[in-house]
C-alpha positions in Angstrom: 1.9 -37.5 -1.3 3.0 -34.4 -2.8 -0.3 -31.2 -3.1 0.3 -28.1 -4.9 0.5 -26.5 -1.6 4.1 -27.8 -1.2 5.9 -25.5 -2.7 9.5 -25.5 -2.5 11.0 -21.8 -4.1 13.5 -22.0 -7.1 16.9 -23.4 -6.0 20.5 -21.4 -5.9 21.4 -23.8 -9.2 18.2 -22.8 -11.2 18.2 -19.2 -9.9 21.9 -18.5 -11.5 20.8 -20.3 -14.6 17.9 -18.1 -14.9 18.6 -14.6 -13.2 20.4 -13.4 -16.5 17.3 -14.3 -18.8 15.5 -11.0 -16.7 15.6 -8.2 -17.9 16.8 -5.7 -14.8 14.1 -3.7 -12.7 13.5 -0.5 -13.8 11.2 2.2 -12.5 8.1 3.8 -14.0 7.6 6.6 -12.0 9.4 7.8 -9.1 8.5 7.1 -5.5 6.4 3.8 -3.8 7.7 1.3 -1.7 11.0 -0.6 -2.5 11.8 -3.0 -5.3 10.7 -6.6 -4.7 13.8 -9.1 -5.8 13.5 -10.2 -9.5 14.1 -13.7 -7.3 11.2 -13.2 -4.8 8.7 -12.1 -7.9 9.6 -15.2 -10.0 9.0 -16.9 -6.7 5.5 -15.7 -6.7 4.4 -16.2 -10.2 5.5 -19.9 -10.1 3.7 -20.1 -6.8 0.9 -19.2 -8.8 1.1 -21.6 -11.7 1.9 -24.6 -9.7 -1.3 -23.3 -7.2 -3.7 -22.5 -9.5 -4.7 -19.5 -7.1 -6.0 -16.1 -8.2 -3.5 -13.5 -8.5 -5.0 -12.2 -5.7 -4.4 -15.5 -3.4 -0.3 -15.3 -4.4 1.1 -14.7 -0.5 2.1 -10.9 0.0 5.3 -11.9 0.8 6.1 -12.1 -2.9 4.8 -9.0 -3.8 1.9 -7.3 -4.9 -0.2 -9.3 -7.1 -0.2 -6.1 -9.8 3.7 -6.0 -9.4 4.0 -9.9 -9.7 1.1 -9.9 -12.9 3.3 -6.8 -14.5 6.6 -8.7 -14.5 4.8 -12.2 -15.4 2.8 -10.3 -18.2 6.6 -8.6 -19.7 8.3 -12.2 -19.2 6.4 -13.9 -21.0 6.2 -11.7 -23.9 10.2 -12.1 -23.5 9.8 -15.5 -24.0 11.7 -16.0 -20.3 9.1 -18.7 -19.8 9.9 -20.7 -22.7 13.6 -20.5 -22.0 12.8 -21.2 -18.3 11.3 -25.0 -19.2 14.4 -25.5 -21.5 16.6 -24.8 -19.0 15.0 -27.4 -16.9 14.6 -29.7 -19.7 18.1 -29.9 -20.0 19.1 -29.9 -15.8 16.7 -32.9 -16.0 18.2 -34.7 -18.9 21.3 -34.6 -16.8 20.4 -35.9 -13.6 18.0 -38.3 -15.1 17.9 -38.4 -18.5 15.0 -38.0 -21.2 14.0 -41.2 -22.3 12.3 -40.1 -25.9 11.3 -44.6 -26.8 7.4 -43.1 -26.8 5.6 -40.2 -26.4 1.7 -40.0 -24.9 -0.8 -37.5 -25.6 -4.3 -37.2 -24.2 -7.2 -34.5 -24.5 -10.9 -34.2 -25.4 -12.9 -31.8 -28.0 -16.6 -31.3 -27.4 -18.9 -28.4 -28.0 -19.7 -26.2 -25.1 -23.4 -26.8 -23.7 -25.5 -23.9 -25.6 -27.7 -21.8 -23.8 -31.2 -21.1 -25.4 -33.6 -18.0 -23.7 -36.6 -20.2 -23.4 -40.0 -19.0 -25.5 -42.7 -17.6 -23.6 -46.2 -18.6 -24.9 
């Protein structure tokens, strides 16, 4: 049985697919420790979506969780993200094909629990 904890990193396929939607590293101000891989950070933030783990809990050796949030934060304002799931869409359509017969959609509305200050006297 497969846990979020199994993480496998993006494959050599995807990775070639998706290096050229990034937009190349480039330097705020100079000095600090060496760029981290565009690869490695990617790495990290989809360690942390498929985890559900505070940016804090992504392993260090993906990076520092402000350099990881920075790049995740500019990605997905690229729309990288969105292109990313296409991408996959389509590899998966290929090896296994999308079967569209019927779709399924669940969910639930209800109003939050509302909290009152309770009258004294």
């Amino acid at each position: 049985m497969s846990t979020p904890y199994d993480f496998t990193e993006l494959p050599d396929e995807l990775w070639t697919q998706l290096e050229p939607l990034l937009d190349p590293f480039k330097r705020k101000r100079s000095g600090g420790s060496a760029p981290i891989s565009s690869r490695n950070i990617m790495n990290g933030i989809i360690f942390r979506l498929k985890t559900g783990c505070q940016w804090s809990m992504i392993p260090r050796s993906y990076g520092s969780k402000s350099a990881i949030h920075e790049h995740y934060r500019r990605w997905a304002r690229r729309g990288v993200f969105d292109q990313l799931i296409k991408i996959c869409l389509e590899n998966y359509h290929l090896q296994q094909g999308l079967h569209f017969s019927w779709q399924s959609m669940d969910g639930s509305l209800i109003q939050a629990p509302v909290r009152t200050k309770k009258r004294s006297g």
